[in-house]
N, C-alpha and C positions, 0 to 999 in steps of 0.2 A: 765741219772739217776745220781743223786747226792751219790755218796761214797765217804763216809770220815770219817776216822780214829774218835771216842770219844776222847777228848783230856779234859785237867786239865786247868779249867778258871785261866788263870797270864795274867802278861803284854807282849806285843811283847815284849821290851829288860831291859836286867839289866842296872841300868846305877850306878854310881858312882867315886869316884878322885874329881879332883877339875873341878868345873865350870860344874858336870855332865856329863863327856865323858863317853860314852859309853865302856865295859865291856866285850865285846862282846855280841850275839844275843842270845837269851831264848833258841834257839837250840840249840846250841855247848855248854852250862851250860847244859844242860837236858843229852846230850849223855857224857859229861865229867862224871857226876853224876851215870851213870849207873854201878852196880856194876860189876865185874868178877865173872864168875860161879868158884866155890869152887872145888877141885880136885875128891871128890866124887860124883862129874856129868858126872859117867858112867853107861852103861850100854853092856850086852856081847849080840852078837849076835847070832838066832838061829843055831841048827847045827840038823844033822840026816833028819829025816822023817818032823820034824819042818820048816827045811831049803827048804826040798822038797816042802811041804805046801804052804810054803809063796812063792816059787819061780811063782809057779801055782798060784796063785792069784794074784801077778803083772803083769804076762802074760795076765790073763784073762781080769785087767784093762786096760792094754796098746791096748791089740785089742778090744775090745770093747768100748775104750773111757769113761770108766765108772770112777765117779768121788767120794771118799771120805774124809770126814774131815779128817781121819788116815794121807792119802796122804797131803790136803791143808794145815795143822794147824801143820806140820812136827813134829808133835808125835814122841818123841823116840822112843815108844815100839810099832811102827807100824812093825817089824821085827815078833817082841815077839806073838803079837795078832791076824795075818795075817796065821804065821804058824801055829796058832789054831783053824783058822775057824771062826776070829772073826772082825769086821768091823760096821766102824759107818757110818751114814751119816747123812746130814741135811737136812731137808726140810721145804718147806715152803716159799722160796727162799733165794738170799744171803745177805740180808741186813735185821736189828733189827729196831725197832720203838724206842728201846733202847740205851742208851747212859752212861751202863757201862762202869768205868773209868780202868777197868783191861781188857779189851776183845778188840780184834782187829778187829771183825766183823763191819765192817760198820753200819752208823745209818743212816737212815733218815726217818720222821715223817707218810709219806704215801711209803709203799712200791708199786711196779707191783702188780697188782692181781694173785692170789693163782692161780697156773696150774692144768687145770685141767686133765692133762696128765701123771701127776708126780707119785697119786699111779701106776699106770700100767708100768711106765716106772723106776719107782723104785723096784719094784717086778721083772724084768727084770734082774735087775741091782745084784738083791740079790740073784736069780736065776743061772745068770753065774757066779757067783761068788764060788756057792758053798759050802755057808757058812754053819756053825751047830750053830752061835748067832750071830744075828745084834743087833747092835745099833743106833737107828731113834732118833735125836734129833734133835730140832726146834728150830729158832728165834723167840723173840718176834712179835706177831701181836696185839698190841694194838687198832691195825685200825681197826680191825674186830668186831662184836655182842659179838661171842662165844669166841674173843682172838685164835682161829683157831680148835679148838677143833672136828669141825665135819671134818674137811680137814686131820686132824691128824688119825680119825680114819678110815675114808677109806683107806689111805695111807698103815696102818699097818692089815687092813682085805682085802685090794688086797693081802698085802704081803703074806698072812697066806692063803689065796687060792690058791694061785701061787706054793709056798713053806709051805706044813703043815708040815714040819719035823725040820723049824730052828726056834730057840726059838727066843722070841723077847724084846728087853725090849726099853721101853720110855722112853726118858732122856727131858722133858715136860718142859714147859715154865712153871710161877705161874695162867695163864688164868687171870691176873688182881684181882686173889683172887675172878673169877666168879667159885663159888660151884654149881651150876648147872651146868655151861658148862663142871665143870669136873665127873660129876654124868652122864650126857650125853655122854661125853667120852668114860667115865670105861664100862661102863652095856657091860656085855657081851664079853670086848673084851679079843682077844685070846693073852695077856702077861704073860712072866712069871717075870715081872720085875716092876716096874713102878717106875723110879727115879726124881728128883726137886733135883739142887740143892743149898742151902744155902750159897754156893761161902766164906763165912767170918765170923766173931762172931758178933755178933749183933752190936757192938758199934760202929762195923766200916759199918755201913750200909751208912750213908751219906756219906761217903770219896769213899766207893767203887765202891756201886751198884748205879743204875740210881733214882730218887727220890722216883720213882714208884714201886719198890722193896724193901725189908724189909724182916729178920729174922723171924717175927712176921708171916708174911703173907705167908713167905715160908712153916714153921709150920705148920701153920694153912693146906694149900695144901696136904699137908704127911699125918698130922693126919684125915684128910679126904677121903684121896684115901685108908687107910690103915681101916677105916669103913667102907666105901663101899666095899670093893674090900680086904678083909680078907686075902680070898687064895693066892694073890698076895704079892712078896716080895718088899718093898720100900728102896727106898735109895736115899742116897744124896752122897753130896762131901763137902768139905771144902778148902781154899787155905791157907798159912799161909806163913808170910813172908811181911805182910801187916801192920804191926804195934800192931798186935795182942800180947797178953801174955800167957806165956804157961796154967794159972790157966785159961782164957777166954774159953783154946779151950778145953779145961776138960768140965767147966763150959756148952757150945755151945752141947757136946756131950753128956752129959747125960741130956739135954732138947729135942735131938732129940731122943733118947731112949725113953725116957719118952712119947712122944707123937708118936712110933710106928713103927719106923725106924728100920731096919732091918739088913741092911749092910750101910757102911758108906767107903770112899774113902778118904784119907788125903795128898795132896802134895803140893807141892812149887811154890808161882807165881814166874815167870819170865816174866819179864818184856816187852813188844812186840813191843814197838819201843820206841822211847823218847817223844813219846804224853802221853805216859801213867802213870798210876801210879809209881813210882818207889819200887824199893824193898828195903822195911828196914830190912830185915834180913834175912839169910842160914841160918836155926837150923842144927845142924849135927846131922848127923845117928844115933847117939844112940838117940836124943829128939824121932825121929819118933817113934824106935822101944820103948820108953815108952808111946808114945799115942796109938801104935798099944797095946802095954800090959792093956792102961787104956779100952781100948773100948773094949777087949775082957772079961774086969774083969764087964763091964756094961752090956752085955749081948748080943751086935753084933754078928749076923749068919755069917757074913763075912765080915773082913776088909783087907783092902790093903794101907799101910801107910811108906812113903817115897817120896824123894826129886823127882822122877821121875816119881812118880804115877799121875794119870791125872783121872778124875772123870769114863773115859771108859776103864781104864786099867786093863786086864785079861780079861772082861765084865762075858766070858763065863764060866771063870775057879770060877771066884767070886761066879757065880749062882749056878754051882757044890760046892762049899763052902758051900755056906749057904743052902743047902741043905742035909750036911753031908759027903762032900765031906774032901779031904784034903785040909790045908791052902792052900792057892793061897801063901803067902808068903815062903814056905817051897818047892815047886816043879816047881823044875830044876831053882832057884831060876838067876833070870839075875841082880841082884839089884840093881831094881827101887823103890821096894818096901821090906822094912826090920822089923824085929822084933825078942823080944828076942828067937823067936820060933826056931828060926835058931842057935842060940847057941853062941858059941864062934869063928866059923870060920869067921862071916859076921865082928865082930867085928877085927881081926886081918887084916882082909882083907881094912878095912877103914882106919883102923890107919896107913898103909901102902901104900894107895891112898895121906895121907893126909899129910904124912911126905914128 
């Protein structure tokens, strides 16, 4: 099976000097170019009944063999989210029909056929685990009628048979902008979440996403699952760090508002090997904790906004958020995710990282 990295159309080598000597290879310019993470790319880890938590859930992945993106995609705040009862996974299988230029998931055009073993042995998986919220997100299936949508929802109604006591939420592909197949989907199912997400501000759709993906189309997705499926909380993510402008992601945020978006995640690409896009810029902690200000002043149930947040970060604490819970940003605060909500200590604390 063909795995391979999406990478950014150049030439094999730079060349230049006289008579065209080469310069060395497009590789060693690609990983020269890479930036250094900034001194506020930390984060503290769990301690107490937290630390107990989590210890219990690596246990139970190590003997059981059980595998999630927390663990694959080496999540910072897989520490943070474990000791809460909270865990993502993908299905679908391990490779995208996609060839986003920021995602390190493999692409190739026909994947394996969908398992059909995988609800049962994902319900299993989420089962000894233990959890109180998963997170099921998927690869693109382009190759398929429905883009996987009926595959996706047996997945998540084995789970809810198996386990009716852990909340669930979708973190969904766009279905190729099929509105039926996500009408097909939604009916019925037992989420309390359903997320898409928007990855960048619109303009950078051609530089980021794969041709076949679009702001537009994302939208469209949200404001559709958020008509069908009302009761249901929606949400997305954002990356920044892409070439984007601070007015862009203001601008990106109150068009997902506008069309029904519920909670919103905001954090920083890093960059995942030197095939990939690179990173034009680290906003520091205080940009986040004013996007985290703007999206609460636009009417967001729950946000989570900083350099270390990732679209499944808190997942669980988020949906007690937006539910009327306390911020996720304010309790027992590990900072990945910042705002002015926290006061003046987060800030004394960065400018002290950063000296």
């Amino acid at each position: 099976m063909d795995r391979r990295l999406p990478t950014i159309d150049a030439g094999d080598m730079l060349h230049g000097g006289c008579g065209g000597a080469s310069r060395g290879s497009l590789r060693e310019h690609r990983k020269e170019m890479r930036k250094r993470l900034p001194g506020w790319f930390r984060t503290s880890l769990p301690t107490g009944m937290a630390q107990i938590r989590y210890n219990e859930t690596k246990s139970n992945v190590r003997e059981h063999g059980l595998h999630t993106v927390c663990e694959e995609a080496m999540c910072p705040n897989v520490h943070d989210c474990w000791g809460r009862g909270t865990a993502t996974f993908m299905i679908a299988g391990e490779v995208c029909t996609r060839g986003c230029r920021f995602c390190a998931v493999g692409t190739v055009k026909i994947p394996p056929p969908l398992d059909a073993d995988e609800p049962a042995e994902l319900a299993e998986a989420i089962g000894r685990m233990r959890l109180s919220h998963a997170v099921i997100t998927v690869v693109n299936r382009d190759d398929l009628p429905d883009g996987g949508a009926s595959h996706y929802r047996d997945c998540i109604n084995t789970v809810h048979e198996h386990s009716p006591g852990v909340g669930l939420e979708l973190l969904c592909s766009d279905l190729d902008g099929n509105l039926e197949a996500l009408t097909t989907l939604l009916e019925g199912l037992p989420l309390r979440i359903f997320a898409h997400n928007v990855e960048c501000v619109p303009r950078l759709d051609r530089v980021v996403r794969d041709p076949r993906a679009s702001f537009n189309q994302s939208l469209k997705i949200l404001a559709e699952a958020k008509r069908l499926r009302p009761d249901l909380l929606i949400k997305t993510s954002i990356m920044v760090g892409l070439g984007e402008s601070d007015k862009e992601v203001v601008k990106a945020m109150r068009r997902l508002r506008g069309a029904g978006v519920d909670m919103i995640t905001i954090g920083q690409y890093l960059q995942p090997s030197y095939k990939h896009l690179t990173v034009d810029r680290f906003p520091e902690p205080e940009k986040f904790a004013d996007w985290d200000r703007m999206a609460r002043k636009l009417g967001f149930k729950a946000v989570a906004s900083g350099p270390l947040v990732r679209s499944s970060y808190r997942a669980g604490l988020l949906w007690e958020e937006a539910v009327g819970g306390e911020p996720v940003v304010t309790r027992e605060s590990t900072g990945s995710a910042v705002s002015h909500l926290i006061g003046s200590e987060f800030q004394v604390k960065a400018q002290g990282q950063m000296s």
